[in-house]
N, C-alpha and C positions, 0 to 999 in steps of 0.2 A: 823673409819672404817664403812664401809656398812655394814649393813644387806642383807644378800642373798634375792632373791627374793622367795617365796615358789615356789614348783614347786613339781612333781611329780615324785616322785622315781619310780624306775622300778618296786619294790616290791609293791608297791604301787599298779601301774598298770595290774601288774601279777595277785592279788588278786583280784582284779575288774571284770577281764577277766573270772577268772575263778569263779566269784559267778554269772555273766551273763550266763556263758554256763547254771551252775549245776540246775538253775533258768531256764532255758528253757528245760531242761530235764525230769523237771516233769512231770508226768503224767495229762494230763490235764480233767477235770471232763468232763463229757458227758452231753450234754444239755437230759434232760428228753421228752418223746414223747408226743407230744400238749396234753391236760388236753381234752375228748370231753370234749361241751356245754353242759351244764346241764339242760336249754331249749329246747334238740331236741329232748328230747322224746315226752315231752308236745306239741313242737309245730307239730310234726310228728301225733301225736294224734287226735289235733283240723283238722289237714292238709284231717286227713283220714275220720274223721266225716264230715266233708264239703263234701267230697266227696258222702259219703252215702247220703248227704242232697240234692246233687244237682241230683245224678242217680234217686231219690224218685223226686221229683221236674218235672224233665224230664218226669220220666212216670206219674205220674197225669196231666201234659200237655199233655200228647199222651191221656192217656184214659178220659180225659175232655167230658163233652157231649157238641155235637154240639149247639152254641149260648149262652156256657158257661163265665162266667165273668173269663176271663182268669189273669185280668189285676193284680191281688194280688200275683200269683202264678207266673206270669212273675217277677216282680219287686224282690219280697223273693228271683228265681232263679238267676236275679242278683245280690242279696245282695251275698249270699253263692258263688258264682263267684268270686265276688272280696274279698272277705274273702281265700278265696282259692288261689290264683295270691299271697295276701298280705304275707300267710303262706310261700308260698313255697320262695319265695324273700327270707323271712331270710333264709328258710333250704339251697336256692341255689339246688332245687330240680326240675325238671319235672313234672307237670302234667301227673299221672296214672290213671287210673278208679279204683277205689273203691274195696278193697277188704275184706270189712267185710259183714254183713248180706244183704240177698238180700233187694233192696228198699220197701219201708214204700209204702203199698197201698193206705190205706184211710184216707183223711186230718185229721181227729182226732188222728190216730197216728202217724203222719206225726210232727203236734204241739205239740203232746206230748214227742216228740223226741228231737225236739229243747225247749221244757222245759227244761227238763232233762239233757239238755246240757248247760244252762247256769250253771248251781253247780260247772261241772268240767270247765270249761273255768274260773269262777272266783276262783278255788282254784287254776289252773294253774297258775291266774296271778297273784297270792298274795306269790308263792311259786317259782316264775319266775329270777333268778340269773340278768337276761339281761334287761334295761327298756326299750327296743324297744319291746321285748319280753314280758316282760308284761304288757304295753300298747296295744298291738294288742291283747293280747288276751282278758283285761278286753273291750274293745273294740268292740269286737265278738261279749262276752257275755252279753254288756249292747245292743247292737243289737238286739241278742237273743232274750234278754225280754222284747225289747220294740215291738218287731214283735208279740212273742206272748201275747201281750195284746193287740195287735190292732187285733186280730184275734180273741179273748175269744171277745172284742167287736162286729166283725162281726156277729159272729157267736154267743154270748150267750156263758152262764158256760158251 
């Protein structure tokens, strides 16, 4: 005699049936809502001090004396430009004007401003989740401090 061939009983079938449905019946988990970037505050930060930099920038260009060496204070105005452009690319932001203290009158506190800003630009990028994120920012800040040492040059301690 033969052996039957396997095959599948109805019961068989039946149970299948129904551990596919009771399987699709579950309640299915909820995807959790995006985690923010843990870089946009920092880079929101540097975004908003560029800004103070280039408003102060602006007007020591307007208030310049006629036949003034303008040419350090242009080139700085474009550094902090494209520091600015670079920022906001990651936030995916617009360029706004500045809304912290009014701009820096006189180049010594102008330089003393972007001193004082490379500290926090390098503890942002060392504290930075993202490395495009903190490559731009250590980025800024070794800018920062190589501007303000061509300028403690210019100009003396």
């Amino acid at each position: 005699m033969r052996p039957h061939p396997a095959s599948v009983t109805r019961r068989t079938l039946l149970t299948g049936v129904a551990a596919a449905a009771l399987a699709a019946c579950r309640p299915r988990h909820r995807l959790a809502a995006p985690l923010p970037d843990p870089d946009t505050a920092a880079l929101t930060a540097a975004a908003e001090s560029e800004r103070v930099l280039i408003s102060a920038y602006d007007a020591l260009t307007v208030t310049a004396a006629p036949g003034a060496d303008t040419a350090a204070t242009a080139m700085a105005l474009a550094g902090h430009r494209a520091h600015l452009i670079a920022l906001e690319a990651l936030l995916a932001t617009p360029t706004s004007s500045p809304t912290g203290p009014p701009p820096l009158a006189a180049p010594d506190q102008l330089t003393a401003a972007v001193r004082a800003s490379v500290a926090k630009l390098q503890k942002a990028a060392m504290s930075a989740a993202d490395g495009r994120s903190a490559a731009l920012l250590a980025s800024i800040a070794a800018w920062h401090a190589a501007s303000t040492a061509a300028t403690r040059l210019r100009i003396g301690p």
